[in-house]
PASEBA-1860 file (N, C-alpha, C; in nm, 3 decimals):
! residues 98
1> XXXXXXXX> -1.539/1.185/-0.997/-1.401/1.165/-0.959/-1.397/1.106/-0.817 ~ -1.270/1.032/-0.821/-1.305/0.966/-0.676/-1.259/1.042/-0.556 ~ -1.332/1.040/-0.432/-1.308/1.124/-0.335/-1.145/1.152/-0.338 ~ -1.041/1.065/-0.307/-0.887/1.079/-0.261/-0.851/1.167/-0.373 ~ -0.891/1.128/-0.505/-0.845/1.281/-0.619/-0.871/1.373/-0.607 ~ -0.987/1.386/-0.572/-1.007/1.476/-0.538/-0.987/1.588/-0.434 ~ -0.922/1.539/-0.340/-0.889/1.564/-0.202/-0.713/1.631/-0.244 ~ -0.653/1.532/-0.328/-0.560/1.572/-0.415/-0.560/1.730/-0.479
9> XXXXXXXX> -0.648/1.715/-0.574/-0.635/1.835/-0.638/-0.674/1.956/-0.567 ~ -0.750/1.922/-0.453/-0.801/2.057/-0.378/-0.667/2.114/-0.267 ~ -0.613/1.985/-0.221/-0.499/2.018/-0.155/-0.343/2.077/-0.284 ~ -0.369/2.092/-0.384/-0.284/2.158/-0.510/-0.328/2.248/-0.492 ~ -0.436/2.295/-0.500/-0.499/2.382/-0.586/-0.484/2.507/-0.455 ~ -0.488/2.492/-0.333/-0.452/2.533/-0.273/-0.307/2.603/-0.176 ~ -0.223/2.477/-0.247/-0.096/2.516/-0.199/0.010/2.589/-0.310 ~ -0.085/2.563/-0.433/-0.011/2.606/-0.560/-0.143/2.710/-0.640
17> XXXXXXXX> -0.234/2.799/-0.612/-0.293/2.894/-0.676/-0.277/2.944/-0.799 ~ -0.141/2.919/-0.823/-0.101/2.961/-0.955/-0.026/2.870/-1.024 ~ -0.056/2.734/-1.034/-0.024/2.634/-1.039/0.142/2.549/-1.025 ~ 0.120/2.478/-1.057/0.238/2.370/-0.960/0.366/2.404/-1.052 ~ 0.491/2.454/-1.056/0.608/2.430/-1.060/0.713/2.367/-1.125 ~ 0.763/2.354/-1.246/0.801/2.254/-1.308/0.895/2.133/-1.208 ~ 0.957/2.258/-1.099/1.037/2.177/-1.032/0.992/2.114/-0.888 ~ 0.886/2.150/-0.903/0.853/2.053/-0.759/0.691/1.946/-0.835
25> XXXXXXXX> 0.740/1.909/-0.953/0.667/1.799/-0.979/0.702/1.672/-0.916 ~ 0.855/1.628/-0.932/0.862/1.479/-0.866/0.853/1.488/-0.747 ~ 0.895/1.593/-0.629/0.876/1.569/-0.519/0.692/1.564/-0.479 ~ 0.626/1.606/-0.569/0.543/1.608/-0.503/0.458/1.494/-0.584 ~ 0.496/1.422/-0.638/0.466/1.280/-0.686/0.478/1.200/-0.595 ~ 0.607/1.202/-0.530/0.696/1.111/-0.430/0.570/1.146/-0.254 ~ 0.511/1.247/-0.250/0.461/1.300/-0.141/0.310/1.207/-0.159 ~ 0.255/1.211/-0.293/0.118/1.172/-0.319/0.099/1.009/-0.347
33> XXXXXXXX> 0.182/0.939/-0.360/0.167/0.819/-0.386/0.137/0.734/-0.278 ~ 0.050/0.694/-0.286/-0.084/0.626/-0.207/-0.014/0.508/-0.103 ~ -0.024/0.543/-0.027/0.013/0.381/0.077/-0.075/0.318/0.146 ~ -0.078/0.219/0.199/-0.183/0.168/0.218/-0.234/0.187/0.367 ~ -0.367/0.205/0.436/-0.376/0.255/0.533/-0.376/0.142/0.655 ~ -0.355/0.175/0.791/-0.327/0.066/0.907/-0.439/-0.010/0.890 ~ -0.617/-0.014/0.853/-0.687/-0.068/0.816/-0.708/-0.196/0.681 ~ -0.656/-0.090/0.590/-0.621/-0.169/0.508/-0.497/-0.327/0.515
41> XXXXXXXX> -0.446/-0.326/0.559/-0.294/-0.391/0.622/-0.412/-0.499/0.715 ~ -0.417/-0.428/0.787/-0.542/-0.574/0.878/-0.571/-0.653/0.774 ~ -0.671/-0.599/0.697/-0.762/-0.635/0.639/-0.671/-0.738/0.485 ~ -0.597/-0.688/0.468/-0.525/-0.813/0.391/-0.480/-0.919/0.446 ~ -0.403/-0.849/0.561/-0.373/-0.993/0.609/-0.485/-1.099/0.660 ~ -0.588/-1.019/0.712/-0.673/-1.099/0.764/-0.722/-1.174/0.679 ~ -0.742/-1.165/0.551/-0.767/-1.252/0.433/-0.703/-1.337/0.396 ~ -0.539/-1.307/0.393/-0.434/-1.412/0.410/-0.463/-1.496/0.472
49> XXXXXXXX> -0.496/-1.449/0.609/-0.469/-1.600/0.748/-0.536/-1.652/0.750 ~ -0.659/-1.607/0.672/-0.825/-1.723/0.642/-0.783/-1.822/0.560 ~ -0.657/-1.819/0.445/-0.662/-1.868/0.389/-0.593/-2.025/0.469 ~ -0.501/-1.981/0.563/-0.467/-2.126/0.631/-0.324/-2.147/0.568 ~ -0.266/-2.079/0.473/-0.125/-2.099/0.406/-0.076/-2.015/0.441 ~ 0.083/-1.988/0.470/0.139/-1.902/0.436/0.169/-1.851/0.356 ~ 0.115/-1.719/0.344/0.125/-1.643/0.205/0.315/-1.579/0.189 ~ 0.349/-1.608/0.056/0.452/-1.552/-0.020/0.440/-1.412/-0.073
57> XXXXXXXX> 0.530/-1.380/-0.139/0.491/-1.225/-0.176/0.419/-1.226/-0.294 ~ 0.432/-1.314/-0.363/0.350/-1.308/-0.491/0.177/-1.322/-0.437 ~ 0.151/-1.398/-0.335/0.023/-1.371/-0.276/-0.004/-1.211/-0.222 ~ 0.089/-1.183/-0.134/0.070/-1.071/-0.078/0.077/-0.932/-0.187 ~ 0.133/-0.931/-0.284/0.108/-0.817/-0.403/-0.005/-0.843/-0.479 ~ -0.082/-0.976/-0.488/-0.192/-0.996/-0.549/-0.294/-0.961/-0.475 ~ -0.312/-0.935/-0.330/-0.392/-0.941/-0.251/-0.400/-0.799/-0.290 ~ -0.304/-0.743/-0.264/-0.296/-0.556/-0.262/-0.416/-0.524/-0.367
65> XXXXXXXX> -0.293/-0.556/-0.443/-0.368/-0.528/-0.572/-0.532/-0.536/-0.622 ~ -0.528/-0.654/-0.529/-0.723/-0.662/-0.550/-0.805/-0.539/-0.467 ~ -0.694/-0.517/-0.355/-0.799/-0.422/-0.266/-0.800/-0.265/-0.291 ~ -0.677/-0.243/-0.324/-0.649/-0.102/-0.399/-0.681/-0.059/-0.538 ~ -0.662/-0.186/-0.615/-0.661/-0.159/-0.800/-0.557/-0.078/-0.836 ~ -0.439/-0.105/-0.765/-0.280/0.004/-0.782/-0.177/-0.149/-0.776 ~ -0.083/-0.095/-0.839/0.042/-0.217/-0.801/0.111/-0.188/-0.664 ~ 0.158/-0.285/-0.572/0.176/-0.256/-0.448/0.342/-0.230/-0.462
73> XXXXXXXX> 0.342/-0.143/-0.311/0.500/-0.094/-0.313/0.538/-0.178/-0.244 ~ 0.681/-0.151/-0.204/0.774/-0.298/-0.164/0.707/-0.237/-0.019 ~ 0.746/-0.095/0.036/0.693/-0.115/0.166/0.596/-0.159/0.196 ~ 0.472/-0.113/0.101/0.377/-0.217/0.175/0.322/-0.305/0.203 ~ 0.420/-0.425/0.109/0.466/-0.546/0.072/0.488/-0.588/0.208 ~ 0.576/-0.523/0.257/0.660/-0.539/0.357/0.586/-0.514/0.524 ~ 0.465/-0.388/0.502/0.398/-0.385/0.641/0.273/-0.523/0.654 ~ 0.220/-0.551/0.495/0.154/-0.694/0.515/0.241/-0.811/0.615
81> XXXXXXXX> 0.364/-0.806/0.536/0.391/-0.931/0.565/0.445/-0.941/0.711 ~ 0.518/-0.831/0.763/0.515/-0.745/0.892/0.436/-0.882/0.962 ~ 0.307/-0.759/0.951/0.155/-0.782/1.057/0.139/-0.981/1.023 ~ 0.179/-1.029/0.928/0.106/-1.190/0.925/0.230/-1.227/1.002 ~ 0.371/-1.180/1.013/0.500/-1.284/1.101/0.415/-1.210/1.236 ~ 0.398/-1.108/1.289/0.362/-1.079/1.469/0.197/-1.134/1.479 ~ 0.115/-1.165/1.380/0.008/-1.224/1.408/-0.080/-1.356/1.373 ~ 0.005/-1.380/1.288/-0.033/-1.539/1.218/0.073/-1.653/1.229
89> XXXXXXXX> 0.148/-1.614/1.218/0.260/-1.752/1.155/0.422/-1.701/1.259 ~ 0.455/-1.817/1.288/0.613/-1.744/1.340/0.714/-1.721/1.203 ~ 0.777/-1.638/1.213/0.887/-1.663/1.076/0.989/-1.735/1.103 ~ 0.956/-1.897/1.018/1.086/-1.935/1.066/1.165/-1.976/0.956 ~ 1.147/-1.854/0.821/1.211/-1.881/0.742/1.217/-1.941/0.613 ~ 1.098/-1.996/0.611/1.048/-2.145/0.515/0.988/-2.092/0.394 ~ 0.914/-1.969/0.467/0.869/-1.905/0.296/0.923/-1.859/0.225 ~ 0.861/-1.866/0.122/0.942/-1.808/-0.021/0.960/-1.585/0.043
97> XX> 1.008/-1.595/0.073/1.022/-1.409/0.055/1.076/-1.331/-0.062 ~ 1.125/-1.382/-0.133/1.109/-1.293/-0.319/1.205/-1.222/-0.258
END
């Protein structure tokens, strides 16, 4: 199992001993769903800006996606594209933003 599940279920298994709750399932769905880390975010974009284009969002959710193997959320859609307008490109509007 991969380490972060694991890290998951030990942090359950601990806060819920007698297991989890019917009613604090979605919140704690909403608590566990993976975002992407300040490393990670570099590291896409930095792949972006190699590329020499400005990336669109359909680049930037494909990128995710390669590095996580998860479908990307809008926020972190949104902290990529963040970090490439304050470090690559000025925004002046021209790209496609979806």
């Amino acid at each position: 199992m991969p380490p972060f599940l694991t890290a998951i279920i030990d942090w359950l298994r601990a806060g819920y001993p007698d297991g989890v709750p019917e009613s604090d399932y979605i919140p704690l769905l909403a608590l566990l769903r993976r975002r992407l880390s300040d490393d990670e975010v570099r590291q896409i974009a930095a792949e972006l800006a190699s590329s020499g284009d400005l990336p669109d969002k359909t680049d930037i959710q494909v990128m995710i996606t390669k590095v996580t193997n998860e479908m990307p959320s809008e926020a972190d859609v949104s902290r990529v594209q963040a970090r490439l307008e304050a470090h690559a490109w000025p925004d002046d509007g021209s790209a496609d933003r979806g």
